[in-house]
C-alpha positions in Angstrom: 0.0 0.0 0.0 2.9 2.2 0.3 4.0 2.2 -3.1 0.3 3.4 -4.2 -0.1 7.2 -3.4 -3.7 7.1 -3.8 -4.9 4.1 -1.2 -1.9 5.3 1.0 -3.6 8.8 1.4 -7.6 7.4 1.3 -6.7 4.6 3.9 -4.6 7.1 6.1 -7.4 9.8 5.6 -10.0 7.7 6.5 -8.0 5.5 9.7 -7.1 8.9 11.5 -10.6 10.2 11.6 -11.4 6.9 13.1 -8.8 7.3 15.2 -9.5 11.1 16.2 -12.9 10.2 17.7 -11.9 6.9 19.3 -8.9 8.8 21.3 -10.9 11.6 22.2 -13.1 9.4 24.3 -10.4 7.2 25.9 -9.0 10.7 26.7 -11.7 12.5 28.1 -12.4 8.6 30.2 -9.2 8.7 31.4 -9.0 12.8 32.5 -9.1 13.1 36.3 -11.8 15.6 36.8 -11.4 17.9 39.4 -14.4 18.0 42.3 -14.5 21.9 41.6 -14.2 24.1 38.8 -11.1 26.2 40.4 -7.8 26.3 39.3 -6.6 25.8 42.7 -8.5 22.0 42.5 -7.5 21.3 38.9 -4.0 21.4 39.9 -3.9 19.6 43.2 -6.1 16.6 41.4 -3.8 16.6 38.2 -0.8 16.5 40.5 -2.3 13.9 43.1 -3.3 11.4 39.7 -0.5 12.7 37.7 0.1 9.4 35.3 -3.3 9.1 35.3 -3.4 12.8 33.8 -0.7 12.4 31.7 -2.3 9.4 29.7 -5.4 11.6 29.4 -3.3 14.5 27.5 -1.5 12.0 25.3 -5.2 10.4 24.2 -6.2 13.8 23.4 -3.2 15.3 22.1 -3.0 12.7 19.2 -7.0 12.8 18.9 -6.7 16.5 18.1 -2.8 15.2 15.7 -5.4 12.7 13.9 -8.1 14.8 13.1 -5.4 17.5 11.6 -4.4 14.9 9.0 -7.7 13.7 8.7 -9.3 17.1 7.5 -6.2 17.9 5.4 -6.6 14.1 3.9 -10.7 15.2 3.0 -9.7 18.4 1.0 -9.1 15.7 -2.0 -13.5 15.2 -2.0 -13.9 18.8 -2.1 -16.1 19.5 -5.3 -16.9 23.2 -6.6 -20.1 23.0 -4.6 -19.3 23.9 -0.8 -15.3 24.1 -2.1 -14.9 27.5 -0.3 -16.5 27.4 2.8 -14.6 23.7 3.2 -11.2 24.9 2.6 -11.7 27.8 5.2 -13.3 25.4 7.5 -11.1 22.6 7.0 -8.0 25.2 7.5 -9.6 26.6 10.7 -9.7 22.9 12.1 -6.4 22.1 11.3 -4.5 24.7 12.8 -6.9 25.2 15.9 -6.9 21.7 16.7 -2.8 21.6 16.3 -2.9 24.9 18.6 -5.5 22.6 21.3 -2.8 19.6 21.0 0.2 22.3 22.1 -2.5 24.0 25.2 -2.1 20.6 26.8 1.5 21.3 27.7 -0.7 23.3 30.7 -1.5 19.7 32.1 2.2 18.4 32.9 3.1 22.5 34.0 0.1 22.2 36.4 1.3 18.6 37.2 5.2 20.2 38.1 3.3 22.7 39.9 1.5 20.8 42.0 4.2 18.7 43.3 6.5 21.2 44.3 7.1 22.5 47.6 4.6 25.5 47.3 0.8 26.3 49.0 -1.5 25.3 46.9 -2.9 28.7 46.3 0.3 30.1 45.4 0.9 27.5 43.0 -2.7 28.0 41.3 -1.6 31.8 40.8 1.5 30.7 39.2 -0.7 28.6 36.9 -3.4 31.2 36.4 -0.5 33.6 35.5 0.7 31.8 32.7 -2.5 32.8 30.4 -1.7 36.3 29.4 -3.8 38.1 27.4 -1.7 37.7 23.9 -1.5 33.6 24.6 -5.4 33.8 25.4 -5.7 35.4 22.0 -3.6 34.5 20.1 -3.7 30.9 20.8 -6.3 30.0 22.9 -9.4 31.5 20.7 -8.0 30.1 17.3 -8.0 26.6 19.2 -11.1 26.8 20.4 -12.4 28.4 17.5 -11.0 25.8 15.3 -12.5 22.8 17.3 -16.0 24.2 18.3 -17.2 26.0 14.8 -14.8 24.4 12.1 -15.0 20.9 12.5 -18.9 21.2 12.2 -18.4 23.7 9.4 -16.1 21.2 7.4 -18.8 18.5 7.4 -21.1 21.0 6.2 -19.0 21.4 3.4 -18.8 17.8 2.9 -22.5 17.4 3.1 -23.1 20.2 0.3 -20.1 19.0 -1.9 -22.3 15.3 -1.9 -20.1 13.1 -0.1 -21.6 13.3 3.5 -25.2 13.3 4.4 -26.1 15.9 6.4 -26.4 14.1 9.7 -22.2 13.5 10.7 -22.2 17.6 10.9 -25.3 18.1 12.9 -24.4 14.9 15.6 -21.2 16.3 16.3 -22.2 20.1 16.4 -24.7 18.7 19.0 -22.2 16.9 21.0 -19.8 20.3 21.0 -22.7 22.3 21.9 -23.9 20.2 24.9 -20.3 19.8 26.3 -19.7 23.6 26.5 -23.0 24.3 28.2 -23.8 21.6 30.8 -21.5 21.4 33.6 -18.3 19.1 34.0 -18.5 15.9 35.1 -16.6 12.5 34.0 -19.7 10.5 32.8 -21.3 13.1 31.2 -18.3 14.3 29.1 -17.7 11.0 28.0 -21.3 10.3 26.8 -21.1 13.7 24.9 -18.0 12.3 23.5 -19.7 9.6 21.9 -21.5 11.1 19.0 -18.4 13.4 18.1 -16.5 9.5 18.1 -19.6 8.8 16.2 -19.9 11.1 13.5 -16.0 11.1 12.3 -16.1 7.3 12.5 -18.8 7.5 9.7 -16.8 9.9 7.8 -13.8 7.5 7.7 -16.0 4.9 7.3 -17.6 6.6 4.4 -13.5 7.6 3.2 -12.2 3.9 3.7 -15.4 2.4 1.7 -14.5 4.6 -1.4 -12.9 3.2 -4.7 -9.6 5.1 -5.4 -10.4 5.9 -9.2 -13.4 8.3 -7.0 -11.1 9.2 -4.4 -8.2 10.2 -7.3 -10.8 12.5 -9.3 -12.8 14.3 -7.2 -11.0 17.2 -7.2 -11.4 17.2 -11.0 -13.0 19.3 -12.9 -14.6 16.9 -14.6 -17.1 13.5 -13.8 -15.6 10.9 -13.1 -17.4 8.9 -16.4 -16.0 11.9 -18.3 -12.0 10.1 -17.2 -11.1 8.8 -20.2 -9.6 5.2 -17.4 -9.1 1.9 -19.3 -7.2 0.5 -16.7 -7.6 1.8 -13.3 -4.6 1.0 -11.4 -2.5 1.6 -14.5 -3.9 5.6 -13.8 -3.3 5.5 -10.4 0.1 4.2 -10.3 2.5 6.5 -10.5 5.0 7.0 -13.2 
């Protein structure tokens, strides 16, 4: 499979949006929650379970690395319908969800914190200190802006270019929505994790299950009968 570019890229598209939801839920079931939504709690719980929180950040870290290349893998089914508003989209995702992947370094700082020789207050401020204004900005509202409105956005694309139903972008948008408005707690945010697991597992379901001559052309400006293809693997190997 690694000599043909075309499966290579569809099977590798289609495996890390799998992988993106399925990693997101092992890492928000492994996260230790914090009894109360302080900084001052987050950091003496993350330092008191620290392996625990560490395996947590990984999950999520490379759920966030595996949807990057899974979006930037789906720019191939782009058609002219829905073309713009997916490329934006899809570019919004990738770099906010690469910029969520580096905000986790906070976990192992808060972890360092945690466990040194400081009161725990004092270490929460040092913490707390850490987002300034231009990080919050500069990095923190492209992440989150990224996750929460592109990923949704990008399916919508898909949807209007005809190669999603409409269904993947409105699951997951649900899921986002519900997780930023009800409260925090471990069994809830892994049920809300579910449908997001959900709806890009159908999407690389839906990329794995297509031919390649499909996934080769779709970028074309042409239909795929118009491909003047007499032998198909003869096209898509490369010279």
């Amino acid at each position: 499979m690694l000599r043909e570019p075309v499966t290579f890229r569809r099977v590798a598209t289609g495996a890390a949006l799998i992988l993106a939801g399925l990693l997101f839920v092992a890492g928000m079931a492994a996260t230790p929650w914090e009894p109360e939504e302080t900084t001052a709690s987050f950091v003496e719980t993350i330092a008191a379970r620290s392996t625990q929180g560490q395996v947590a950040a990984l999950f999520l870290h490379y759920s966030w690395v595996a949807l990057a290349v899974g979006v930037a893998g789906l720019f191939t089914v782009l058609r002219r319908r829905g073309a713009v508003l997916g490329h934006l989209a899809g570019m919004l995702t990738v770099v906010g969800t690469i910029n969520l992947s580096g905000l986790l370094l906070v976990d192992w700082f808060a972890i360092a914190l945690g466990k040194a020789d400081l009161p725990l207050d004092q270490a929460a401020s040092i913490n707390d200190s850490a987002m300034t204004p231009l990080l919050a900005a500069g990095w923190g509202v492209l992440a989150l802006a990224g996750f929460l409105l592109g990923t949704p956005a990008f399916l919508l694309a898909l949807w209007r270019s005809g190669f999603l139903p409409w269904w993947p972008a409105a699951v997951l948008l649900a899921g986002l929505i519900l997780g930023e408005v009800l409260p925090s707690a471990p069994v809830l945010s892994v049920a809300l994790a579910v449908p997001y697991a959900l709806a890009l597992g159908y999407v690389g379901l839906r990329v794995l299950r297509t031919d390649d001559v499909t996934w080769a052309t779709a970028a074309l400006p042409v239909d795929v009968e118009d491909v003047p293809v007499t032998d198909t693997r003869a096209a898509l190997r490369p010279s």
